[in-house]
C-alpha positions in Angstrom: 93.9 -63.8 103.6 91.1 -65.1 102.1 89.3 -67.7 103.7 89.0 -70.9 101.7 86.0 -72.5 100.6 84.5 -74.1 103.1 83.5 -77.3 100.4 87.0 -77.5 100.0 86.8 -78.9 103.5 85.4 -81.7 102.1 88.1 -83.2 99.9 90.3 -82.4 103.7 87.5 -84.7 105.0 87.7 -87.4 102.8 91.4 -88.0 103.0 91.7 -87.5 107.0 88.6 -89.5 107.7 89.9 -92.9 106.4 93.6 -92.2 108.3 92.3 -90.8 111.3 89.7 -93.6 111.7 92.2 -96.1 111.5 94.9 -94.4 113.0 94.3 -91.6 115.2 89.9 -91.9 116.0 91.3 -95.3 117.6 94.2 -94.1 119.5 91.9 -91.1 121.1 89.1 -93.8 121.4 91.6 -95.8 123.4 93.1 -93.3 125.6 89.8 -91.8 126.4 88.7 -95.4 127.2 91.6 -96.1 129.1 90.7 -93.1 131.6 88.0 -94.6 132.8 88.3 -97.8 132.4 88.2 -99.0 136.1 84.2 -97.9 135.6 83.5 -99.4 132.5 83.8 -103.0 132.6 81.1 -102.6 135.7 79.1 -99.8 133.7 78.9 -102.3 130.7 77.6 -105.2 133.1 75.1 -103.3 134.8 73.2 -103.0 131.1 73.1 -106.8 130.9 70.1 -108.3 132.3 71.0 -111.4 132.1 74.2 -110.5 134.3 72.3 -108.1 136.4 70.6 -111.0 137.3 73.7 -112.6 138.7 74.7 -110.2 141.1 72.4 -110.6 144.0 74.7 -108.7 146.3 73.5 -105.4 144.4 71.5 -103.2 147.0 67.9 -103.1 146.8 67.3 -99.9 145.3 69.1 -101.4 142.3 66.6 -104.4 142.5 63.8 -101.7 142.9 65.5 -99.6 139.8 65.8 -102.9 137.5 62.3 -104.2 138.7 60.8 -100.1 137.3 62.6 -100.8 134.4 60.3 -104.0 133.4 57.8 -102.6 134.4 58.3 -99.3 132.3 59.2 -101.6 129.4 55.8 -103.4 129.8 53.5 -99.7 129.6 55.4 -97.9 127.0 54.1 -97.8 123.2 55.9 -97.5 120.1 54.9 -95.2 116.8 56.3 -96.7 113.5 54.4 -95.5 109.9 51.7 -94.0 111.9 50.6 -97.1 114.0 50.1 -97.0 117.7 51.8 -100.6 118.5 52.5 -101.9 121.8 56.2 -102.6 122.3 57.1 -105.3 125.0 60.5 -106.5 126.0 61.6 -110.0 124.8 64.1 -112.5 125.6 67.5 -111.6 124.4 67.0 -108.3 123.9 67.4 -106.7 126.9 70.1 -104.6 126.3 68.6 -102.7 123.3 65.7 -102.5 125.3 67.2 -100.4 128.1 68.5 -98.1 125.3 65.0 -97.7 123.8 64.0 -96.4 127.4 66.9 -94.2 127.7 65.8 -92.6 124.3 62.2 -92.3 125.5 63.7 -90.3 128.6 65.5 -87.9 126.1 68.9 -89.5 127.3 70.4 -90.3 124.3 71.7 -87.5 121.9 73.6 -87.4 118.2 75.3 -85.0 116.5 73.7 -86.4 113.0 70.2 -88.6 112.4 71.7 -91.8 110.5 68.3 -93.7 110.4 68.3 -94.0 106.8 71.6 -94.5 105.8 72.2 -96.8 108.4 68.9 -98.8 107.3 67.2 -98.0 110.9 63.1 -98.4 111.0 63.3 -94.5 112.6 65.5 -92.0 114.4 64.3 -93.9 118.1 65.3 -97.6 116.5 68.9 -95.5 115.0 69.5 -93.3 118.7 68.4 -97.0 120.8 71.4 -98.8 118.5 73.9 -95.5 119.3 73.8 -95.7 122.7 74.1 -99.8 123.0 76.9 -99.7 120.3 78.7 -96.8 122.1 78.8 -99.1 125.0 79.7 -102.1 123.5 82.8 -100.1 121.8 84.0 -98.7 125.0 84.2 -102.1 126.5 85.9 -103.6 123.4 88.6 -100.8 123.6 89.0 -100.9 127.3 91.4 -104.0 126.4 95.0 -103.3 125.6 95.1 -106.2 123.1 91.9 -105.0 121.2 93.7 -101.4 120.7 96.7 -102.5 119.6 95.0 -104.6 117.0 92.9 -102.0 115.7 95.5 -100.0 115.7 98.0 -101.8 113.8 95.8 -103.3 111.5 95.1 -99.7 110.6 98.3 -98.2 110.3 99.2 -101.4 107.8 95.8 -100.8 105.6 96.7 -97.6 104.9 100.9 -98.3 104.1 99.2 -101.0 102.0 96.9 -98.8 100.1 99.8 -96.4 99.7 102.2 -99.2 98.2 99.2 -100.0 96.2 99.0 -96.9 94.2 102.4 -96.5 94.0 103.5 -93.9 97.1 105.8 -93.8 99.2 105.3 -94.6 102.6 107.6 -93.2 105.2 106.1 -90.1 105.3 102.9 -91.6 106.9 105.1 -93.4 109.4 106.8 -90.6 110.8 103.6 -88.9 111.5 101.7 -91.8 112.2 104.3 -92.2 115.1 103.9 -88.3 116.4 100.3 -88.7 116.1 100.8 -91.5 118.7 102.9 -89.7 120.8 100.1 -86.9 121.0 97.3 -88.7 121.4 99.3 -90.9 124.2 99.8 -88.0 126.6 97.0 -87.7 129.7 98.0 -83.8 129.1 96.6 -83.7 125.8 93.1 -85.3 127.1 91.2 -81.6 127.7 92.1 -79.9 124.3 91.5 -83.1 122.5 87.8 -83.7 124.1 87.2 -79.5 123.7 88.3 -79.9 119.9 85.8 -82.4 119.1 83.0 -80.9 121.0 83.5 -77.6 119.3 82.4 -79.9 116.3 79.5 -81.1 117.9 80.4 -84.3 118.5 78.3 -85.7 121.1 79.9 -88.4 122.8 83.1 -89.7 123.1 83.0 -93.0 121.9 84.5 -94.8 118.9 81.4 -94.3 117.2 80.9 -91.1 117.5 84.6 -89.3 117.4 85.5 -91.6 114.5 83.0 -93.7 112.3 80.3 -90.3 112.2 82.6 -87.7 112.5 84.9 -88.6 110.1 83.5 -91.7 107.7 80.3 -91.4 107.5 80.6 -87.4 106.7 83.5 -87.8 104.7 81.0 -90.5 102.8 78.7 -87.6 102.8 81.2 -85.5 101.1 82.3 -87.7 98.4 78.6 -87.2 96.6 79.6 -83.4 96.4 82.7 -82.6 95.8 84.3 -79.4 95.6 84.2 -77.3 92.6 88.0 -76.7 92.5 88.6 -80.8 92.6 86.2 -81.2 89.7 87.7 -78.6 87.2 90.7 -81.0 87.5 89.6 -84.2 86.9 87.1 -83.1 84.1 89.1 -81.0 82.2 90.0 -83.0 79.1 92.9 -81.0 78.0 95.1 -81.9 80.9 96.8 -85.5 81.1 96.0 -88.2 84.0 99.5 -87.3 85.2 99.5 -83.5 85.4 95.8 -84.5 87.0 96.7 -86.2 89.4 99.7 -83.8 90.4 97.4 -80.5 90.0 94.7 -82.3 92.4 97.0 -83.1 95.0 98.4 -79.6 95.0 94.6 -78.1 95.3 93.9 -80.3 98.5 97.4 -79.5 99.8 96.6 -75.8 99.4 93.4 -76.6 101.3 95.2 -78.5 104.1 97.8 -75.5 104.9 95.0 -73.2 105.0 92.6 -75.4 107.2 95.3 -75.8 109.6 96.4 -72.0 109.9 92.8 -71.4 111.1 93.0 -73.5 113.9 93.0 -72.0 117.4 95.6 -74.9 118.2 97.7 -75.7 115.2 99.9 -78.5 117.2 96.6 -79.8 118.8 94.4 -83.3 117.7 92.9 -81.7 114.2 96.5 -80.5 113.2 98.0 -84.0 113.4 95.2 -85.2 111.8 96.2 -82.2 108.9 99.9 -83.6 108.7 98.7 -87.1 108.4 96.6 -86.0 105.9 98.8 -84.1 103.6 101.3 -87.2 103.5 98.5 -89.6 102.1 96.2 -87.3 100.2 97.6 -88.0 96.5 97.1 -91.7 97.0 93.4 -91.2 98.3 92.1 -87.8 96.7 93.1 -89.3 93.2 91.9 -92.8 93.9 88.4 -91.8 94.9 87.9 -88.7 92.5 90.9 -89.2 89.9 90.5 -91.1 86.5 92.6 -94.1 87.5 89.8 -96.9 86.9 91.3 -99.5 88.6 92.3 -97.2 91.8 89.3 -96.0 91.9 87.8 -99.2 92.3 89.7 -100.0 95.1 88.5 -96.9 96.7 85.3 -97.8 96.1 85.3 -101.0 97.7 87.0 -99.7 100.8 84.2 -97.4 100.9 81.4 -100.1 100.7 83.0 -102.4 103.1 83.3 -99.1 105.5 79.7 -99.0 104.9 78.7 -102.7 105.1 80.7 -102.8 108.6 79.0 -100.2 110.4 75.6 -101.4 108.9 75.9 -104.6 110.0 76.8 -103.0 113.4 73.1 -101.4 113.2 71.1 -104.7 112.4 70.0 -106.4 114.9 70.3 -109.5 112.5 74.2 -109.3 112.5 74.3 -108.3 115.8 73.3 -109.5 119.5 71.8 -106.6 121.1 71.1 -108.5 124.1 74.3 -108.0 126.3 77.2 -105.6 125.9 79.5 -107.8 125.6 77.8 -110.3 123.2 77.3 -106.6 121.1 81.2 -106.5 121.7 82.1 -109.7 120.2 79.9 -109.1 117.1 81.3 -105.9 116.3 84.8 -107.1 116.5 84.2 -110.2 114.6 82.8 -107.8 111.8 85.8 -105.6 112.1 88.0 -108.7 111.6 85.9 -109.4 108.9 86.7 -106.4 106.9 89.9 -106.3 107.9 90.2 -109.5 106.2 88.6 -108.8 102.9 90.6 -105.8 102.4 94.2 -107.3 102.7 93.0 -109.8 101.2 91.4 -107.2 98.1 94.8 -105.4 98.6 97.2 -108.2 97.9 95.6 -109.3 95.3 96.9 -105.8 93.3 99.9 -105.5 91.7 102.4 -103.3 93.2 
């Protein structure tokens, strides 16, 4: 069998990312989370200086380890356009502070550099913002009422933009419910974690399993698209509908393919194929057909995707001082969103 073109896996991309981010990347996210969460809550603590400084009953090699910290803090020099500048800790910003260090000690590793779409100063101030934002995730899906939030504001986004363009929904349901069921399972943990990292992804967290790996590439993939998806939409001869119908059919084609090449058909990536096939018409043609309005609303997820995980990286939206002050501005941001796009959604006609 031939093997398809591997831009195809693009289009596959852009219609799994925005499903499996809100669906399944927060499910595994969660149940990962949930494995360790006895540690974490401490873990996340531990980062806060201003809490560290609370716990006097910590030993006094921890006191010795926090005290090297400072003092590390206080010699180390930063390079930005050139400039030798010295780079001293401040006042409520310890936390981002400690990750700077980390990065300094080659602790702190990415499967992509993100500086500049992110709007980062360099790949140290991008890698620094990774690792406190990984931490700050892990906390905020270490509670059961968090999950469940993101999760079902997710699952309704999507039935929303579905009902939007005019698609049926139940589909989705169904195998937004076995994707659950998977992802649930403490058996499923090892193939799920050994899936990802055969795609490089680096670290476990929300971040990283869902907003880079899927989002931000599919993003990526959306300024090329395949060559078989634009033959399609640019042919002139062909009308919207038979468009619309002969794209979802080309991504479909790549879907079944994709999926027959996995090691593990019935594993994480083939759920996140079976989601996929069920919402691609209502995606692939909104963000590459030549429904205007559609299209628009596609676009707009896409920039308040972006905006979100921006605003994440700017230490002007954000406290990067503690974990859990990081914690409370990401999800106030992701409520934000959230709100803007039921709000964008029921605003179109159905």
């Amino acid at each position: 069998m031939e093997k398809p073109n591997c831009k195809a896996g693009g289009t596959t991309r852009i219609v799994a990312a925005v499903v499996v981010t809100t669906v399944a990347g927060i499910l595994l996210a969660a149940t990962f989370f949930r494995r360790e969460e006895g540690n974490l809550i401490e873990k996340s603590k531990w980062c806060c200086a201003t809490e560290a400084r609370e716990a006097p009953e910590r030993s006094a090699a921890s006191i010795d380890s926090a005290l090297r910290y400072w003092e590390e803090a206080l010699e180390m020099k930063t390079t930005q356009d050139g400039d030798q500048q010295e780079w001293y800790p401040s006042y409520g910003d310890e936390l981002y502070q400690a990750a700077m260090i980390a990065v300094r000690r080659n602790q702190v590793q990415c499967r992509t550099n993100r500086a500049n779409m992110l709007n980062c100063e360099s790949k140290e101030d991008y890698l620094a913002k990774v690792h406190c934002i990984r931490q700050a995730l892990r906390l905020l899906m270490s509670d059961t009422t968090m999950r469940d939030w993101f999760a079902s504001m997710g699952m309704q986004l999507i039935a929303d933009i579905l009902s939007t363009a005019g698609y049926a929904t139940e589909d989705f349901y169904v195998t937004f419910e076995k994707m659950m069921e998977y992802v649930k399972k403490p058996e499923n943990l090892t193939s799920i974690e050994q899936e990802l990292r055969n795609r490089k992804v680096k670290d476990f967290s929300f971040y990283d399993a869902v907003l880079d790996f899927f989002l931000l590439d599919a993003f990526d993939d959306l300024e090329d698209p395949p060559a078989s998806v634009i033959s399609i939409v640019q042919n002139r001869w062909l009308s919207q509908s038979v468009k619309e119908t002969g794209l979802g059919a080309a991504i479909w084609s790549v879907l079944a393919a994709k999926k027959q090449m996995l090691k593990n058909p019935r594993g994480f990536m083939g759920h996140c194929y079976d989601i996929s096939k069920h919402v691609t018409p209502a995606l692939a043609w909104g963000f590459m057909g030549t429904d205007e309005e559609l299209k628009g609303l596609m676009n707009e997820f896409k920039d308040q995707v972006l905006l979100f995980t921006r605003s994440m990286f700017s230490r002007e939206k954000c406290r990067y001082s503690t974990v859990a002050e990081l914690a409370d501005d990401i999800f106030a941001l992701a409520r934000e969103i959230f709100t803007t796009l039921n709000q964008r959604l029921s605003d179109c006609p159905r």
